[in-house]
N, C-alpha and C positions, 0 to 999 in steps of 0.2 A: 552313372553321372559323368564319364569320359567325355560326353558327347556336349555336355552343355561346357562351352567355352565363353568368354569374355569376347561382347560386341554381338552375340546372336541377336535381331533385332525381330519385335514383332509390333503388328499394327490392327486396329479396328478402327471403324468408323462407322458415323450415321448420320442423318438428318435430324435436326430437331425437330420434335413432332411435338401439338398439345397435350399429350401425354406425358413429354418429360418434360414440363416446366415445374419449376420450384411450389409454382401454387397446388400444381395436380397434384405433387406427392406429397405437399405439406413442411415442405423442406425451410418456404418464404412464400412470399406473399406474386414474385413479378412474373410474369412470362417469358422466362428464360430459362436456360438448360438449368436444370437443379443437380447441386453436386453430388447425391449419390446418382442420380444415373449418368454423370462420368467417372465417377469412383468405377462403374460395373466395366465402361468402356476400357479406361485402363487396366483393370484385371484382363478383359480380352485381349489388349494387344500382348500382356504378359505370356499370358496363354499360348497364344498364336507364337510367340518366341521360342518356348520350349516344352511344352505338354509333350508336342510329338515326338521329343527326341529324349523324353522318358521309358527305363525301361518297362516291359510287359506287365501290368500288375501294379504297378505306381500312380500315384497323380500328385496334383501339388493341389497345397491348399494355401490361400492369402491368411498371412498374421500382421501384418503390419504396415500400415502405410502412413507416409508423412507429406501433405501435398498443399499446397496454394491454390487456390481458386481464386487467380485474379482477373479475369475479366470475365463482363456475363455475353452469352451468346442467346442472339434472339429466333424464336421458331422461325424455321426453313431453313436454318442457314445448316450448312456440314460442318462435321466436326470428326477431327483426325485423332486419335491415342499413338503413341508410338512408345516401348519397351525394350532397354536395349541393357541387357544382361553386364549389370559394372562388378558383379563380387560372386563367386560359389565357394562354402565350403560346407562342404560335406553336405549335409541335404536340406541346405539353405541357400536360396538363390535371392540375390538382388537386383534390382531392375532399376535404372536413371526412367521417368518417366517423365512425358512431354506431350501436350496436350494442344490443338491451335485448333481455331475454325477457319474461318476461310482471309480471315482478314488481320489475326492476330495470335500469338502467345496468349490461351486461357487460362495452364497451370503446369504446375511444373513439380518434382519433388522425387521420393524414391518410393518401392514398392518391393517388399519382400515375402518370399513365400516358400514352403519348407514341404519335399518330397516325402509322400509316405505310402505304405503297402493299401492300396485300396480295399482290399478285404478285412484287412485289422481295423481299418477307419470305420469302414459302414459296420463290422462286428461294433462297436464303440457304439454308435450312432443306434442300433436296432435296441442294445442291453440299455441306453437310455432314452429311448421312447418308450420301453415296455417295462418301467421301472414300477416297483409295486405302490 
């Protein structure tokens, strides 16, 4: 965890497609970005900040987020996530997160997520899909 310091910054981005509007996934009714598939966008940029600079055998998983969705974005237009690492301790990481498309601030808020051994995770995950 040395490696994850305050200010690592990471980003994703996409087009709005028909696909992710709030009607397609059921999220609301308009043809706009639906907020979980910018919830997913902001876990990428999180991602892209520090997955890579976890050690061998780790990953992170998101537990918490607390964000604004205020303005909507209409299909075609791009849309930026950006993740920029405000707190570590211990094997809890915080992210300030910020969201715009091409014309405005869409959302804003923080995003935490907490390192763990990926083979103790998926052992977790297998004992309870194959539960009696």
């Amino acid at each position: 965890m040395e490696k994850l310091v305050l200010g690592l910054t990471g980003h994703a981005e996409m087009v709005v497609g028909s696909n992710d509007t709030a009607a397609k996934v059921g999220s609301g009714m308009g043809a706009v970005l639906a907020t979980p598939i910018m919830i997913n966008l902001v876990e990428a940029a999180a991602l892209d900040a520090t997955e890579h600079l976890l050690a061998s055998g780790k990953q992170s998983l998101g537990t918490k987020l607390d964000i604004s969705h205020i303005a909507a974005t209409p299909v075609g237009m791009k849309v930026v996530a950006t993740a920029v690492v405000d707190e570590v301790d211990g094997n809890r990481i915080s992210y300030a997160v910020v969201v715009k498309d091409e014309l405005e601030l869409i959302a804003e808020g923080k995003h935490t997520r907490v390192t763990v051994s990926a083979d103790k995770f998926q052992a977790r995950v297998n004992k309870k899909a194959n539960r009696p």
